[in-house]
N, C-alpha and C positions, 0 to 999 in steps of 0.2 A: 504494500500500500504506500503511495506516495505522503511525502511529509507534508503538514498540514501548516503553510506559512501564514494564512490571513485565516484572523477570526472575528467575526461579526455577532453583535447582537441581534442581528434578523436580516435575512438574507432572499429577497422577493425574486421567484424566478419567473420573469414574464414583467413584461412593463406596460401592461394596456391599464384599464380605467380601473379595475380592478387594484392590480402590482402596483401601478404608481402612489395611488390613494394611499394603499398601505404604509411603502416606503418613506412618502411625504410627515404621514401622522406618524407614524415612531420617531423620523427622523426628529417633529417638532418636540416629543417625549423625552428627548435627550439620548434613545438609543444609538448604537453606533449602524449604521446602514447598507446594506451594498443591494441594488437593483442591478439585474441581468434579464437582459432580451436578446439577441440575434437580430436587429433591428438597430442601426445606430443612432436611433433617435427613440425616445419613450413616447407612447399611446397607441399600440398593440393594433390588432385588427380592427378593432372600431375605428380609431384616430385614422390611419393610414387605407386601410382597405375596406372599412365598413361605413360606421355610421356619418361620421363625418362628409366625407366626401359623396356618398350616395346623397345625402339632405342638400348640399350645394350642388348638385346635378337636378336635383328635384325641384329646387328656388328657377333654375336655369330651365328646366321645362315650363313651371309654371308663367315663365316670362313670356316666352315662344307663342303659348297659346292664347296670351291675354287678348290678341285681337278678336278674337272670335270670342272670347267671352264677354265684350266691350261690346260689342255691334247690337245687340237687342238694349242698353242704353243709351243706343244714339250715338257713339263711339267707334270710327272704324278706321284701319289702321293697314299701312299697306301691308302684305306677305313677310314678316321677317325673313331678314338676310342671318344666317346664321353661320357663324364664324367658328367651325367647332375647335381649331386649335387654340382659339382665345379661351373660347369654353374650358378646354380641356386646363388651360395655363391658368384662367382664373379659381376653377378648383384646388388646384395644386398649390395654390394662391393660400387657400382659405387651410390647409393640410400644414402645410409649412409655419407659417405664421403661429399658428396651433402646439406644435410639436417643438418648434424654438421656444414658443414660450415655456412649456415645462421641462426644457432641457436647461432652461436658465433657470427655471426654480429648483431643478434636480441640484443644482449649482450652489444655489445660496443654500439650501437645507444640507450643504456636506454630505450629498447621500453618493456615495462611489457607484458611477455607473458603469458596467462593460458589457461590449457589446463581444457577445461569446453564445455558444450553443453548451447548456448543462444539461446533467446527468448526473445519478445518486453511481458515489462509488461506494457509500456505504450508507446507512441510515444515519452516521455522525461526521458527513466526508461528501461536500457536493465537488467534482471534478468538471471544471471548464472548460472551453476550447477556443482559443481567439490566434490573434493573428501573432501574439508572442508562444503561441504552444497550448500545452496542456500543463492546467496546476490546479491543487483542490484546497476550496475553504471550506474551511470549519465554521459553524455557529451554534448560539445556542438556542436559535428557534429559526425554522425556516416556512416560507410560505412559498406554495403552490398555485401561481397564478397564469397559466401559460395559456389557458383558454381552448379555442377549436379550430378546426379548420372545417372545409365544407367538403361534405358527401361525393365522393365517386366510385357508381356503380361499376365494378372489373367488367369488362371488359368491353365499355365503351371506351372508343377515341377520345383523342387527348391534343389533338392537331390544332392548326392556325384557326379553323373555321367555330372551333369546338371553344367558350367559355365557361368559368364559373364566376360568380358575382363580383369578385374583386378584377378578374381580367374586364369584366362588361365595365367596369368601372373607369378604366384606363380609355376607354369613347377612341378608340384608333380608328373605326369606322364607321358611319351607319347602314347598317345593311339594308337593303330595300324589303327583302323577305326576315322576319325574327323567328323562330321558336323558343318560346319559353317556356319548361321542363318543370311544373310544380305549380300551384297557388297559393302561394302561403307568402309571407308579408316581404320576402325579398325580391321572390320572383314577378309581384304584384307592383313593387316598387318601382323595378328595373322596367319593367312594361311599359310603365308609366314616361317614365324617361325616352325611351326610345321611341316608343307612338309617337309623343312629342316634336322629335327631331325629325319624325318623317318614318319611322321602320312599320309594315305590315306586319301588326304580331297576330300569330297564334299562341294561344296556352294551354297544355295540358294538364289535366290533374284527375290523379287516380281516385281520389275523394268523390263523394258526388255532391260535394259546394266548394266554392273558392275559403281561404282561411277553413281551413277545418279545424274543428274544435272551439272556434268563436259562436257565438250568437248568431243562429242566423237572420231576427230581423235586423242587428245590425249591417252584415256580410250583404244584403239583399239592396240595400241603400247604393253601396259603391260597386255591386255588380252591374244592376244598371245603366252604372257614369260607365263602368270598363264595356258593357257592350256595344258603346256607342264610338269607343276610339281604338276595338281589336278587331281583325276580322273573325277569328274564332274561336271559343272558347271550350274545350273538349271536357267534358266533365265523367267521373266513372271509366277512365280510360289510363290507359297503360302502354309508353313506349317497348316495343317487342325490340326491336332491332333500330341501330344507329350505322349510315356504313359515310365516311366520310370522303370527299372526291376535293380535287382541285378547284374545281369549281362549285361546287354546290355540296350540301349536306342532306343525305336521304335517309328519313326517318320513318321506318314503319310501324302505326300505332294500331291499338285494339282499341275500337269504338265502344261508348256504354252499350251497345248493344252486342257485342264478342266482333264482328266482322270488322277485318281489319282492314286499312288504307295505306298507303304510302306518299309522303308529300316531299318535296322538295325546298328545301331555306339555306339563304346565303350564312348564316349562322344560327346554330343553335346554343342560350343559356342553358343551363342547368344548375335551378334553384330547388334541390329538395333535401335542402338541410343541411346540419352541421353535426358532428360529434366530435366528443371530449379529445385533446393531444394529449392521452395521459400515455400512450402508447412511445413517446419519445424522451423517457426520465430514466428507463433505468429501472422502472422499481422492482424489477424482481431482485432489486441488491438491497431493497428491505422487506419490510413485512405490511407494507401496504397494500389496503385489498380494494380490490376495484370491484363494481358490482357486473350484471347483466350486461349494460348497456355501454361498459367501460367507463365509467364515471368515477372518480375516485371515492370512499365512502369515507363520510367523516361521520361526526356525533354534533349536536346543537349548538357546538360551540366552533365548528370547523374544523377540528382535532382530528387526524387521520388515525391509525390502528398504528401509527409512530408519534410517540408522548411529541416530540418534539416540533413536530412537522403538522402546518396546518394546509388546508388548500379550500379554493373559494373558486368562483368563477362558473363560468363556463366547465370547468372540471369537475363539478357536482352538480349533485339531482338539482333540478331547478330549472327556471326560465332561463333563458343562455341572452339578458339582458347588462349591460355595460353598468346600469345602475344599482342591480341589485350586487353584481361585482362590488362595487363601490361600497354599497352595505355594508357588505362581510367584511372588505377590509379592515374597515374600522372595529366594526364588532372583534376580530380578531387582533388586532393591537390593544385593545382594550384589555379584551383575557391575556395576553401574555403579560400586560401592568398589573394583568390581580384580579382582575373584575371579574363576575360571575353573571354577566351578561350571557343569552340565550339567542338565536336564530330564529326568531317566532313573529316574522313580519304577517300583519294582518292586510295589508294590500301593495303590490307590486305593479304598478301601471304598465301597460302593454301599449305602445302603436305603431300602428300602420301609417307611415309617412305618404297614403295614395291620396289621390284627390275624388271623392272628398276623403281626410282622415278617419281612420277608427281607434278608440283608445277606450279600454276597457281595465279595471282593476276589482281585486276585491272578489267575491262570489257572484258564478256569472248564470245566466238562467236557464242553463242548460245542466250546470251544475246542481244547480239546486234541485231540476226536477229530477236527475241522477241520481239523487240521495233523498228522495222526497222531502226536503225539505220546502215547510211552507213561507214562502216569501211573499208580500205583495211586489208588485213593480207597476211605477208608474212611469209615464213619458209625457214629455214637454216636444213638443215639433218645432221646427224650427221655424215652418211656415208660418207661426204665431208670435215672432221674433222681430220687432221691431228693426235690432238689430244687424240681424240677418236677412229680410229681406232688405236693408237698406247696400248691403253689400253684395245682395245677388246670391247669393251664398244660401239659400233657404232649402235645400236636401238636407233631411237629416235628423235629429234628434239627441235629444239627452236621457237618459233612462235612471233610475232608481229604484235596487232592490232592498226590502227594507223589513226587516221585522215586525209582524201584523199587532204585535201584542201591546209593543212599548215605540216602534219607530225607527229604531236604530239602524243606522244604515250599513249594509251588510254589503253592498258591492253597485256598482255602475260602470255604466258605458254612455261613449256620445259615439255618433258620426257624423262629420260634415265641420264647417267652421270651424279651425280656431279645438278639434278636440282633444289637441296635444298638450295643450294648455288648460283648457278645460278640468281635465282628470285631474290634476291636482287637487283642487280642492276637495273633490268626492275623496279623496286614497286619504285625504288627512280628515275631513272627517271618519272616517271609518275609523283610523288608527286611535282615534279621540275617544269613540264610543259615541260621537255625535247622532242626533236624532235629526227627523222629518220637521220638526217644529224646531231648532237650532238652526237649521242652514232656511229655513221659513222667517223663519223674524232674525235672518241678517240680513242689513239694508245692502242691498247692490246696487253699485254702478248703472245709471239708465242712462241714454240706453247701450247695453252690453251683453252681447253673449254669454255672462256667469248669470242674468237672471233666468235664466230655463233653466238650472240647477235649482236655483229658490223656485221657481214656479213650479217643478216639477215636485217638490217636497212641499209645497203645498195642498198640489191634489190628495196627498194623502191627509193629511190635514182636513181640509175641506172638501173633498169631491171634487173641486174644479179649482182652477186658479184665477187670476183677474185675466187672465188673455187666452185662456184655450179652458172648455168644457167637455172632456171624454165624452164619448158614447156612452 
């Protein structure tokens, strides 16, 4: 075993939103720090190849389209000229900027960063690799933040024609024909982007709704919007075969109804999903156990089946969300200072960055009939939204599900407007124990899209609200 020259008090492997947070809060606790990514700069696949730069592609479509969504207010605007290597440079724009800034703070907080590829050489001995060799630290707590990478099926192609969401990210071309391989909130995303710029998308999804697992009168709002800027939408179906050619990419699918097709596209995405990178640590050089799904298993407090070793992220059960990263981090600096803090978030907001938005937290109502549990749920429309038709914006709705006995609100969803922002407030009342009559007699902003959340908790309250009366 090699000699053990650097010893840290917490040693984060992985520097996304998760790694960093961590590193950031010990560093300000006075621990000694060392963050490691392969990446020479910190904020992981969100910052770099995820969320970031998708959301500034996604401001960047919604510009493109603004004329045609102008023209029914008397508004019209010639054809945009679209400049995609500005596009692409202005992204890179907002990436950079981003990623400097927390390399300057990696900076002032004394947290040693290197950029190196780790591996457990022993459960008390992480072994690194960079551009001066191989050498192993030592610490007295280490954290597991390396996150995932995205799903591919063996023995599909892997060629020039062929993406997964971080390549669609890099906009090298637009293709006239798209397929997009999944429905669910990246591949919905990415759609969205590329319709924009001019791409003919098809989407398949073996599911028989787009977002499975959501709510579907919410999912039903922004299918709609999507079947008016895809040519196809295949639902209950299943790519059989991929054969990739110089020119074009031939995909043959099985239709909901079993009889299959074959189509042809200048590119196809492939958006169906992500699983855990626990598979690049090492760990069979300790006693950490990984479950079914390859996820690492910890206890409530992020504690793996090694006293010493915690891990968070993307790398455990859970939403594979940047934010609840973020969570744990801290939750896990906290327990190595002493605390006896728990992993028992009562709502975890979820969105869908399409147009319109979907952002759901909390107990959702399919869950609840899942587990019979009795919830009322009410909705506020947005068509009843001063606010929202004033922006044209009037698809959609705010929902709350809510305890019949006492109020309490148990979980919500919006879609349309402004629901990225929205959900906050439902996810903190919830964590509050807030009731239907609390977010009811808070005065809101008029007029503003947070009063369908008041008004929506009023119908429970009174039957109807002062701007919309249910059936």
């Amino acid at each position: 075993m090699a000699e053990i020259k650097e010893r840290y008090d917490l040693v984060v492997v992985g520097a996304g939103p998760g790694g960093y947070t961590a590193a950031f809060y010990a560093a300000d606790q006075g621990l000694s720090v060392c963050l490691i990514d392969q990446r020479g700069l910190p904020g992981g696949v969100c910052l770099h190849e995820g969320c970031i730069p998708s959301k500034a592609l996604l401001h960047a479509a919604s510009m493109a389209t603004l004329g045609a969504e102008a023209a029914p207010l008397g508004i019209t605007y010639q054809k945009p000229e679209l400049d995609f290597s500005q596009i692409k440079s202005w992204k890179d724009g907002v990436v950079r900027q981003l990623s400097q800034g927390l390399q300057a703070l990696t900076r002032r907080r004394n947290v040693t960063f290197i950029t190196a590829r780790a591996a457990f050489q022993s459960a008390d001995a992480l072994q690194i690799e960079d551009q001066q060799g191989r050498r192993v630290l030592g610490f007295k707590h280490l954290l597991l933040a390396s996150g995932s990478r995205a799903i591919w099926p063996s023995g599909w192609p892997h060629g020039a024609r062929m993406m997964d969401a971080s390549q669609a990210l890099q906009l090298e071309e637009i293709p006239e024909r798209l397929l997009v391989i999944g429905g669910g909130y990246i591949g919905l995303e990415m759609a969205t982007v590329y319709a924009a710029f001019g791409s003919q998308i098809d989407i398949v999804e073996m599911a028989d709704r787009l977002l499975p697992g959501m709510d579907q009168d919410l999912v039903q709002v922004l299918q709609q919007k999507i079947q008016n800027n895809v040519n196809n939408i295949y639902l209950s179906s299943k790519v059989l075969n991929i054969h990739e050619y110089p020119d074009q990419v031939q995909v043959e699918m099985s239709a909901a109804d079993g009889s299959p097709q074959t189509q042809a596209y200048d590119r196809v995405l492939v958006a169906i999903g992500r699983h855990a990178g626990s598979d690049r640590l090492a760990l069979q050089n300790t006693a950490i156990a990984l479950d079914s799904h390859g996820c690492v298993k910890v206890d409530a407090q992020r504690r793996t089946t090694e006293n010493k070793v915690f891990a968070i992220g993307d790398l455990v059960e859970g939403p594979m969300l940047a934010h609840k990263a973020a969570y744990e981090a801290r939750l896990v600096v906290d327990v190595i200072l002493g605390s006896k803090r728990v992993y028992d978030p009562r709502a975890i907001p979820a969105v869908v960055f399409t147009k319109p938005e979907i952002a759901v937290c909390g107990l959702q109502e399919n869950e609840a009939q899942a587990a019979r549990q009795a919830v009322q749920v009410h909705r506020f429309p947005f068509q009843a939204s001063g606010r929202a038709l004033a922006l044209h914006q009037s698809s959609g709705f705010v929902k709350l599900l809510l305890n019949p006995q006492d109020g309490r609100v148990l979980g919500g969803g919006v879609v349309g407007a402004g629901a990225a922002e929205l959900i906050g407030e439902i996810a903190l009342a919830i964590e509050m124990g807030a009731t239907a009559m609390d977010l009811a007699l808070t005065i809101h902003a008029h007029p503003g899209l947070s009063e369908s959340i008041m008004e929506a908790a009023e119908i429970f309250e009174h039957g109807q609200s002062t701007h919309h009366m249910p059936r």
